[in-house]
C-alpha positions in Angstrom: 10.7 20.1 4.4 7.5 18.9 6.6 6.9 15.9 8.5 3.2 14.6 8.7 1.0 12.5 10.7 -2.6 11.2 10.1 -5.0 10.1 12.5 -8.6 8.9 10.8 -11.8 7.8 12.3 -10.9 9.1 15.8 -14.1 8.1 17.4 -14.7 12.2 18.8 -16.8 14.8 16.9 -14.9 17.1 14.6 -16.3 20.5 16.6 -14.4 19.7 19.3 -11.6 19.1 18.1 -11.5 22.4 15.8 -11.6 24.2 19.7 -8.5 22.6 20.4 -6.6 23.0 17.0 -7.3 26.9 17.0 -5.0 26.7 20.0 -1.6 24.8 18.8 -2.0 26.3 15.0 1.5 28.2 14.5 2.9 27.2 17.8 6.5 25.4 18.4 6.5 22.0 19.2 7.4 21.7 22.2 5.3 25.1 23.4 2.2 22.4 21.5 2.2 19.9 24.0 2.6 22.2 26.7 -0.2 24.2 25.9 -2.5 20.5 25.0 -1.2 18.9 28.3 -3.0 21.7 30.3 -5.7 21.9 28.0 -9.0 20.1 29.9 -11.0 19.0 26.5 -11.3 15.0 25.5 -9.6 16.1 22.3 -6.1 17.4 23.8 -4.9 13.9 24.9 -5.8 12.4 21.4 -3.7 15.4 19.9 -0.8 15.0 22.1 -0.4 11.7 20.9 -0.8 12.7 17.3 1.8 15.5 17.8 4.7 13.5 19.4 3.7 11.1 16.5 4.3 13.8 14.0 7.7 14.7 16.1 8.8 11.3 16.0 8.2 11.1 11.8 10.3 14.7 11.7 13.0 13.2 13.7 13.7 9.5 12.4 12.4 9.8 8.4 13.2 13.4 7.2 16.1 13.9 9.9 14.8 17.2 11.3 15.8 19.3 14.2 12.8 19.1 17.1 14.2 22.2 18.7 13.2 23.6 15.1 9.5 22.3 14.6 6.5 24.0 14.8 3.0 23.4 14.1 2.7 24.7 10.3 -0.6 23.4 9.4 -3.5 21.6 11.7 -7.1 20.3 10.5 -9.8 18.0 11.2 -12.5 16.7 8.5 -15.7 14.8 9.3 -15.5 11.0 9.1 -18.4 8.3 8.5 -21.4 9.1 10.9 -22.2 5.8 13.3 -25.8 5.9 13.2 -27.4 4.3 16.5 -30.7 4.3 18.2 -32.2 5.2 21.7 -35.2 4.3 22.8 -37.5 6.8 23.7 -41.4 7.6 25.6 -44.1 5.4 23.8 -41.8 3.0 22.1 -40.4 5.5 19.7 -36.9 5.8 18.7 -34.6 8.2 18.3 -31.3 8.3 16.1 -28.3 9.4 17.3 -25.4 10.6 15.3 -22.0 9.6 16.6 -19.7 11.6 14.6 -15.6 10.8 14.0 -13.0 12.6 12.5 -9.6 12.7 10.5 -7.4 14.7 12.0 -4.4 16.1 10.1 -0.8 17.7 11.5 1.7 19.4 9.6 5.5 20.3 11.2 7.8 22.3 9.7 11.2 23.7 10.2 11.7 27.7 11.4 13.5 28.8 8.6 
């Protein structure tokens, strides 16, 4: 049994997030949002959210045990790219890539 939970377009590039993901992967739950709640990177407090998310689905739709859970499987793929422009020297222009990502989480039971 696993209980899932999706976040997509999550306006933060996927490289970062990969740093953070490397550190919850195989973890228990609760040792998770320990570790991401004294974790100083912009993509810890998305995940937090996305991992009590993921509790909450294990709990209340496949009636699993949260002392049980841990993170079985954790990755991030590239989203659309928002293209933008900055202005630059000589009244050139310059594109900027402002990357998102879809984030995936995975809990399982210790069997």
């Amino acid at each position: 049994m696993e209980a899932k939970a999706h976040l997509r377009y999550a306006r933060i590039a996927p490289r970062k997030v990969q740093i953070v993901l490397d550190l919850i992967r195989n973890q228990p739950a609760d040792k998770a949002i320990a570790i991401l709640k004294h974790t100083p990177k912009a993509a810890s407090e998305i995940l937090e959210k996305l991992l009590k998310s993921a509790i909450a689905n294990a709990e209340n739709n496949h009636n699993m045990d949260k002392e049980s859970l841990y993170v079985a499987e954790c990755f991030v793929s590239p989203g659309p790219i928002l293209k933008r422009i900055r202005p630059r020297a000589q009244g050139r222009a310059f594109r900027v890539l402002k990357r998102t990502s879809h984030i995936t989480l995975v809990l399982k039971d210790k069997e």
